[in-house]
Residue, then its C-alpha position, 0 to 999 in steps of 0.5 A: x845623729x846619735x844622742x848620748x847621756x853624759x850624766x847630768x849633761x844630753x848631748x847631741x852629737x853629727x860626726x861633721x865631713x872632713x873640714x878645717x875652719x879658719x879663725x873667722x869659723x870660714x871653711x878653707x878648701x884645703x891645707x894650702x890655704x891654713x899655710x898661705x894665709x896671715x894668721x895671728x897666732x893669739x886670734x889662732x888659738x881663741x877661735x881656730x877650730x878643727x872637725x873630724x878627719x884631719x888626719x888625712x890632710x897633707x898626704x903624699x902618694x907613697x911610691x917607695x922607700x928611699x934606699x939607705x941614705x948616704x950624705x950626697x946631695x944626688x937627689x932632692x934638689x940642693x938637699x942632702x939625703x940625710x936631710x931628706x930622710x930627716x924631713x921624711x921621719x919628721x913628716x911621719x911622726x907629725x901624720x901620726x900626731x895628726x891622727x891622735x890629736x885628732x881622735x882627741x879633738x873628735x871627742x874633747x875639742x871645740x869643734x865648730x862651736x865659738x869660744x867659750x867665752x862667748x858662749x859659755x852655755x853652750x852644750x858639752x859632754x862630759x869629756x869636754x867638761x872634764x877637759x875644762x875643768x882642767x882650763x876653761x879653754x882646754x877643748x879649744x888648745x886641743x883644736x889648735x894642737x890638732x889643726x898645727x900638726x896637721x899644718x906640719x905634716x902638710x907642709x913637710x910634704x909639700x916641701x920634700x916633693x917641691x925638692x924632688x923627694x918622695x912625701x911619706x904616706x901612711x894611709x894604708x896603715x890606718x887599720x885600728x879601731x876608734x872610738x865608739x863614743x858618740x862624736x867619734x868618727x868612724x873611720x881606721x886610725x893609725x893609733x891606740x888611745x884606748x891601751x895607753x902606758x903613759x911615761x909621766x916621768x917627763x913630769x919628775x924630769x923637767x922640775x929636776x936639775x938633772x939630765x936624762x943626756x948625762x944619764x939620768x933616770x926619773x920615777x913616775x910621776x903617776x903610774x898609768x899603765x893599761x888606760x884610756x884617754x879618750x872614752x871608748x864608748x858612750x858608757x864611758x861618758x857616766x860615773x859617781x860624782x865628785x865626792x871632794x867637792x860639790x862645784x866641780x862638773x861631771x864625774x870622776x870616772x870620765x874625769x879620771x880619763x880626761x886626767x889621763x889625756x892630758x898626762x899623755x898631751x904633754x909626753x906627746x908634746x915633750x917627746x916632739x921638742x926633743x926630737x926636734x932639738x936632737x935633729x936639727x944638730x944634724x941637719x945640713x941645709x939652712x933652710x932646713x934647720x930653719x924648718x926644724x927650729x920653727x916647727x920644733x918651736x911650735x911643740x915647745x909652746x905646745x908642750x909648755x901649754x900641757x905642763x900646766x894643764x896636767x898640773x891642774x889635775x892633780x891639785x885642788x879643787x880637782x884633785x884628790x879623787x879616786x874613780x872607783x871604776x877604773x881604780x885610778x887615783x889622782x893625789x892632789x901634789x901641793x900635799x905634801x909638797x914636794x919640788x919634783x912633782x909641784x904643779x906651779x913650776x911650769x917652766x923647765x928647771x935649769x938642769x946640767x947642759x953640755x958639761x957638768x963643769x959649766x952653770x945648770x941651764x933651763x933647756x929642753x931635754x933630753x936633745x942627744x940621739x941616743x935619748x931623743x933620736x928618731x930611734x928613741x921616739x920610735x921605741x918612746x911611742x912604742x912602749x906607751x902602747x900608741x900602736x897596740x894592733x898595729x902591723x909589722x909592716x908598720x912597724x918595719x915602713x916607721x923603723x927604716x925611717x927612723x934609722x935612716x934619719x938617725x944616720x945623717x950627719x951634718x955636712x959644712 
């Protein structure tokens, strides 16, 4: 038990064992019983909760790596070996979401607490106040994010070992160093939240007409290079109070990296509906495409959550602020206005689609290889810094996926 001040608000804070709460606050015994049972997804998303070392769930034992794929089917049951190899980049990619949505729900989710709206007294630190400054149900979409990409990585495990192929494991990677915030658990993690580059060029991109697959480029939204989205120790918690406004709970210093986080949720988010969209033109088993378009899905309605909450960032009453300790500054984007970085258009902008000649669509985008491939999100997650300290062999075990998914065709 560790007691840390978060300014005006004294938290109590018991890094809980490795458990999964169902919508009803029950304890599951393991992720088969999230995949099998009913769910409905408004029920889900209210009451859904998720404690820490979700990251751990659903992982195979890794016995090798599989050898440059050719498109035969000599392997896998009735699976083609490109579509092994995109299931098998797919499920490392959602290992690695699970385990920094998970270091985001450790310190910012709902935990095991009820909703908000049923017991909106309940004690928060300043994280979570940040967060839910940004929406009152901030913490709880972070819970339900985390419990789904481990529901992913857990499910695309288990369907490559039913067709014979080997699970991806990456447990052997989980070497970083964490949080040392009060609810932060203590254990090694596959990612970096605390050195972040965040490409808030997403932003710019999906209120444009234009398309990254045509070769457009976007500004930066907001430059945040070097910062943090999660607070690194319990001094993180403390900062100067709001100065625009008396109303608003917390600080701006731990506000400034909640602001941060939620700028990150949504490049996370976009980057997995693209790569999702980019592979399934590959893939050649129906039942395959059926798994990438369903899972792809989820990360769109994901994605389109985060839009509007960074959104709320950077308008009033949060916004604007400047936190004179991390020198971070957040405009309010309604002034002046300005239709490339308005808050309220959520929804993507129809943009160029296929060809210039034909009517501008509203689409996900980028959803071309060389944009949004596994390659692309390999070198995406890269250069945000996610992997700061991570070693070579890491690097490497990742990249072969990553080319191997990339080189699959579709096979009619």
């Amino acid at each position: 038990m560790t007691s840390a001040a978060s300014g005006a608000v004294t938290v109590n804070y018991t890094v809980q064992p490795t458990r999964i709460l169902d919508e009803r606050g029950i304890v599951m015994k393991n992720m088969e019983d999230v995949l099998t049972r009913p769910v409905n997804r408004r029920s889900f998303i209210k009451n859904g909760a998720i404690a820490a070392g979700a990251a751990t769930v659903g992982a195979g034992l890794l016995s090798h790596g599989l050898a440059a794929f050719a498109q035969d089917t000599n392997a896998g049951g009735s699976l083609t070996q490109g579509d092994i190899a995109i299931l098998r980049f797919l499920a490392a990619a959602e290992l690695i979401e699970t385990d920094l949505w998970t270091q985001y729900a450790e310190l910012g989710g709902i935990g095991n607490n009820p909703p908000i709206e049923v017991d909106p007294n309940q004690p928060l630190n300043n994280y979570q106040i940040a967060l839910s400054n940004l929406d009152g149900d901030g913490p709880q979409y972070i819970s339900s994010n985390t419990l789904d990409e481990a529901s992913h990585a857990a499910f695309l495990n288990a369907y490559l070992e039913s067709k014979g192929a080997d699970p991806v494991n990456l447990d052997k990677f989980r070497t970083l160093q964490g949080s040392k915030a009060g609810p932060a658990a203590n254990i090694g993690r596959l990612t970096n939240l605390m050195q972040l580059n965040v490409d808030t060029s997403w932003y710019v991109r999906y209120r444009s007409t234009t398309n990254p697959d045509f070769g457009a480029t976007f500004p930066q939204a907001l430059t945040l290079n070097g910062v943090t989205a999660i607070p690194r120790t319990d001094t993180d918690f403390n900062g100067p109070p709001f100065s625009n406004a008396t109303n608003i709970p917390g600080n701006v210093h731990i506000q400034a990296i909640a602001n941060v986080a939620a700028f990150h949720f949504g490049m996370i988010e976009q980057g997995g509906s693209s790569l999702y969209a980019a592979l399934s033109q590959k893939v050649s088993s129906l039942e395959v495409l059926k798994i990438t378009l369903g899972i792809g899905g989820d990360e769109v309605a994901h994605f389109l959550e985060w839009v509007d909450f960074a959104g709320n960032g950077v308008q009033a009453p949060v916004a604007p602020f400047t936190d004179p300790i991390s020198g971070l500054k957040f405009p309010n984007f309604f002034s002046p206005l300005n239709k490339l970085i308005q808050p309220s258009l959520i929804f993507p902008v129809p943009c160029e689609f296929i060809s210039p000649n034909l009517p501008l669509c509203a689409v996900i985008r980028p959803s071309d290889d060389k944009f949004a491939g596994a390659m692309a999100a390999v070198k995406g997650l890269t250069a945000d810094g996610l992997f700061i300290g991570q070693s070579s062999e890491f690097f490497s075990f990742v990249g072969q996926l990553a080319s191997e998914a990339d080189a699959a065709t579709r096979q009619l």
